[in-house]
N, C-alpha and C positions, 0 to 999 in steps of 0.2 A: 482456270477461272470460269466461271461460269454465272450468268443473270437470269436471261427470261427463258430461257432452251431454247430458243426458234432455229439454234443450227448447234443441235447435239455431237456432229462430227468434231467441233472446233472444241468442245468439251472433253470429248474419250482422253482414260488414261493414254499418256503417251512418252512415258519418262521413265522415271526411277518406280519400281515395284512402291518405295514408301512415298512416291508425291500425294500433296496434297490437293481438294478439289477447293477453292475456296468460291463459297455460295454468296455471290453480288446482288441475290434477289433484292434482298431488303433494306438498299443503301437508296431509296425511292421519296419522290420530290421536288417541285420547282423550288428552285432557292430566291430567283427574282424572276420578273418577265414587264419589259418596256416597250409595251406597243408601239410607242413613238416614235423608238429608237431602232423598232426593227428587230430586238435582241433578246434570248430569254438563258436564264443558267437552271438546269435542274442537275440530279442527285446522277448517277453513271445507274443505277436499278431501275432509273425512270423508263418506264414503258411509250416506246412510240407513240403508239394510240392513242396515251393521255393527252403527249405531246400535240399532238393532229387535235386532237379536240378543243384543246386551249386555242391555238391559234386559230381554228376555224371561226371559235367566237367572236376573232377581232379583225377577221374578210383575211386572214395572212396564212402564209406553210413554208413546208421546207419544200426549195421545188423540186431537190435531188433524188422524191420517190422514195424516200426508205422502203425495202421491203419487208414483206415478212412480219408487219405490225398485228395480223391476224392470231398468229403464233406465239406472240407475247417477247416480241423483240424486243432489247434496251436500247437508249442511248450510246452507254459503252459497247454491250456487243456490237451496234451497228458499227462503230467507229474504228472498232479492236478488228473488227474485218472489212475492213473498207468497201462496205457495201451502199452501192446507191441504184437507183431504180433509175426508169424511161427516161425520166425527167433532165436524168444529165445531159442530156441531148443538147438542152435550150443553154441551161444555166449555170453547167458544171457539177463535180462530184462533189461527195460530203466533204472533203479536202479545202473545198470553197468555198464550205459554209460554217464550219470550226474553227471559233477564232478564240477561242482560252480551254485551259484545261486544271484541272487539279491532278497528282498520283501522287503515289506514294510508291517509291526506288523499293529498290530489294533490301535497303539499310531502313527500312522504316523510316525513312525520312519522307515528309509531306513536301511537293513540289509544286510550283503554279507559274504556267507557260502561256504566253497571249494574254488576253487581258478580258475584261466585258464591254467593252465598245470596237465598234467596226476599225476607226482609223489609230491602230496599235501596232507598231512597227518593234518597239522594243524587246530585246533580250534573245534568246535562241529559238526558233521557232518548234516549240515542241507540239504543238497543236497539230499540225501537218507529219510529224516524225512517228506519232501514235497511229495515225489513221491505216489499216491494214498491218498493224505489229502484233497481233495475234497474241494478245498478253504478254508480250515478250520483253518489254522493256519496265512496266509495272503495271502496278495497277490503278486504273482509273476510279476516283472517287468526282469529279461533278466537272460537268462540260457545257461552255457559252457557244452558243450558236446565233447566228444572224438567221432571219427570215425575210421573207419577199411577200409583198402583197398580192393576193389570190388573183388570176385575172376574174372578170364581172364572168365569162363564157368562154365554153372550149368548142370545138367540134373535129372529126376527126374521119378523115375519108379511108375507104376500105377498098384494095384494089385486089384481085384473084389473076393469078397468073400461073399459066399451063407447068411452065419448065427455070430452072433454077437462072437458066441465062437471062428469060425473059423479065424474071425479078430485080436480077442487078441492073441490067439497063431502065428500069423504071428507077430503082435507087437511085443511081447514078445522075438521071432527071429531076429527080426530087431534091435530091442532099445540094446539085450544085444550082436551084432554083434560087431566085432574091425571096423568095418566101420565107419568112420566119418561121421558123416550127419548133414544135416544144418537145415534142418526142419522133422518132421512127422507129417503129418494133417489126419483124416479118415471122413468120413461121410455116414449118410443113400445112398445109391442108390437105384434105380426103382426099381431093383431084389437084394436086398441084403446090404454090404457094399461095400465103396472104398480105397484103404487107398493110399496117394500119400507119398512118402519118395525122401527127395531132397539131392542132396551130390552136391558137387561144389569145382572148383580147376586147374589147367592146362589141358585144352581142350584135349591132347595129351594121359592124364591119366583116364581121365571120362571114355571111353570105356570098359576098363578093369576092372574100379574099377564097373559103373554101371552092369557089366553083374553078377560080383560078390555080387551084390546086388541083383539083379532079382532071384539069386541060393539061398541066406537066405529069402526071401520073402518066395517063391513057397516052400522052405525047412519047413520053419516054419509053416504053414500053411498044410502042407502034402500031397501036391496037386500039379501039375505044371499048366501051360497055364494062362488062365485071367489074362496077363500081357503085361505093355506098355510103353515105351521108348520116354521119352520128352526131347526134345535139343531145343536148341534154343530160337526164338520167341516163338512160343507153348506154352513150356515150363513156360517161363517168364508171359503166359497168365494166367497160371494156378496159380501163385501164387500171381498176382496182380487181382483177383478174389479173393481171398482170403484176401488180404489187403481191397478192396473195399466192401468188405460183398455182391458182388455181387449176391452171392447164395442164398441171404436174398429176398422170395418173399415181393412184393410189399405191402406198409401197414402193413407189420410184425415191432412190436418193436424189439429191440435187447437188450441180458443184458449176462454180463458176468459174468463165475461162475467159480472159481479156484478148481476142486479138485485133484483126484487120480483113475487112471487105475481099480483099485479097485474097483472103488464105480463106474464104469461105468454100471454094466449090474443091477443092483439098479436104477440107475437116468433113463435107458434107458426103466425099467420096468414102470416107470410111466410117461416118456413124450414122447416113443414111442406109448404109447397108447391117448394122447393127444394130437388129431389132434387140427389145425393144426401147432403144433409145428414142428419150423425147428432145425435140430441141424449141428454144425460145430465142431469137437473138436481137438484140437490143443498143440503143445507142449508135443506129445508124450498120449497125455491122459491126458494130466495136469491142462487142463484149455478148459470149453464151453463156443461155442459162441452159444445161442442159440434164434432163431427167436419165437416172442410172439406176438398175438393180441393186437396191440396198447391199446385198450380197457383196458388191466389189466388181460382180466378172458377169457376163451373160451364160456362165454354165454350159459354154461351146468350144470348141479347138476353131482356130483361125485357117485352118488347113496345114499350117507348115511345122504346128509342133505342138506335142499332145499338152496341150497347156490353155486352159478360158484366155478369154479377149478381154483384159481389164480397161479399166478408163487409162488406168495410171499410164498403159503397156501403151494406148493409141494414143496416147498427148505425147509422149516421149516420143514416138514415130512420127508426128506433127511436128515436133518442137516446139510446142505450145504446154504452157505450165496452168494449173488450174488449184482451184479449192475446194475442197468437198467442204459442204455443209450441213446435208442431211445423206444419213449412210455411212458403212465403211470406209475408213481412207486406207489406203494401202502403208505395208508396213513401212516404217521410216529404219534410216540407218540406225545402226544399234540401239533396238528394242528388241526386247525380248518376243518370242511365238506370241500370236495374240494381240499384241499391241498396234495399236494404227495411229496413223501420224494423218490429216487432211490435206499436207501436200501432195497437189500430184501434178506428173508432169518434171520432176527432179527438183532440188533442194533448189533456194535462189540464194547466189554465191552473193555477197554484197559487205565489204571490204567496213565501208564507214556504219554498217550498221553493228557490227559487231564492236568496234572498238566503243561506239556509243554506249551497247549493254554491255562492256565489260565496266564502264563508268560508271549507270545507273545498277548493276546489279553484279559486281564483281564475284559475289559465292556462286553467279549461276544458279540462281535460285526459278527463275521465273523459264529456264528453259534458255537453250544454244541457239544461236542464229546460226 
């Protein structure tokens, strides 16, 4: 299946020589939208960006950051890969913002899970069971989403730090601060890292609550100075940069990889030394975005065997499982030469998911779990 391409990996054939590609572009749409309610349903082809535009008109968004709306991202593909941006930091992932769905089973049957209003408890929760199912259970035709009101102002402090320790312990200050925050993203810089932490709220109170933020940074970290105050447009540059993967050089694939704070200076031991990997990390430490050579490998031997350094090769040495989105994914189990599958990091083994699409898709039409 396929919508707006903003992530061509999850597209590539990867099945049977005669699969087919079915084109979601033009299933596009709001079907309703209830400011009042918070709530709007459009078409699964609808494009993010429409989305952002409609509710900007009524001060509202989705706060989960979709990414990728540059690129001409859907509704459904966002939800068919369960992708959410900075913002789930504050408010949670797309998971917590989907609350009905339409598809259609691999029987041609039309299905409809959740409902269109927020307090809907009834029937099997399929709205949460599609989010990251890779097309795999059917296909989405039109999705109700809740939204949140915009805050009035954001601002968001910039901290530079020499060495990867001295980042986590400002983290560490920060994430277990009473301060409210709406994102934490950090990344390599030229000399060092960056770490950008956003709070947002009545323009009146940003002042005071960001300076109190600038004092747990510089606290945490046991240092003062290398720090910087974003308001406004600026501000809003920085994190729609972030949305667009703008940080992503040119010709790099992108694949995402959920872990843990923990396992950072591990992951950074092996694709800090793997040029030219980019990395972005987000959600506190919870979750990489990381830039790869379309290609699949960096076209180097790792020293211990005449073979490239693939992504797939250093998340299975992590134990960390990931998604390619833009680029090569590495070959999946039985396909044919040529064929790439966007899992990486090893298949995920998952007992009740399969017995679900043997329910909703018995021929195996939409692909194996």
């Amino acid at each position: 299946m396929r919508g707006g391409g903003s992530k061509p990996a999850l597209s590539q054939r990867r099945c049977a020589e005669d699969t087919q590609l079915l084109d979601l572009a033009g299933l596009q749409g709001i079907v309703d939208y209830q400011p009042e309610e918070y709530t709007f349903t459009a078409r699964a082809g609808t494009t993010v960006a429409e989305v952002a535009a409609m509710l900007d008109g009524k001060g509202q968004y989705l706060p989960f950051d979709p990414p990728l709306a540059d690129r001409g991202a859907t509704l459904g593909g966002t939800v068919a890969a369960g992708l959410s941006g900075s913002g789930r930091y504050r408010y949670g992932g797309i998971r917590d913002f989907l609350i009905g769905i339409r598809f259609v089973d691999g029987r041609g049957q039309e299905i409809r899970g959740g409902g269109a209003v927020v307090k809907n408890a009834a029937g099997f929760d399929f709205p949460k069971l599609f989010v990251g199912s890779l097309g795999r259970l059917g296909v989405l035709t039109e999705l109700t989403f809740k939204v949140f009101p915009r805050p009035p102002a954001f601002a968001t402090v910039e901290a530079e730090f020499e060495a990867l320790s001295d980042l986590l312990t400002g983290l560490d200050a920060v994430t277990g601060s009473a301060i409210d925050l709406h994102a934490v993203d950090f990344a390599p810089a030229e000399a060092g890292w960056r770490l950008w932490v956003r709070i947002g709220g009545m323009a009146a109170a940003l002042e005071e609550r960001a300076g109190a933020l600038q004092e747990v940074v510089s606290g945490g970290a046991g240092r003062t100075g290398l720090l910087r105050l974003y308001r406004d447009h600026e501000e809003e540059r920085l994190w729609q940069e972030a949305r667009t993967m703008a940080w992503l050089p040119e010709g790099m694939g992108l694949a995402r990889v959920p872990l843990t704070p923990g396992r950072i200076p591990a992951a950074e031991d092996l694709f800090g030394r793997a040029q030219p990997a980019s990395r972005r990390y987000s959600v506190g430490g919870n979750l990489l975005w990381l830039g790869w050579p379309e290609s699949g490998d960096l076209g180097e031997t790792d020293g211990k065997e005449d073979a490239p350094r693939t992504l797939h090769g250093l998340l299975l040495e992590l134990g960390l499982r990931g998604l390619q989105l833009i680029g090569r994914g590495p070959r999946s189990e039985g396909l044919s030469e040529g064929e790439e599958g966007p899992l990486l990091g090893g298949p995920v083994q998952n007992a009740f998911l399969r017995r679900i699409s043997a329910a909703l898709d018995p021929e195996g039409k939409f692909g194996a779990w």
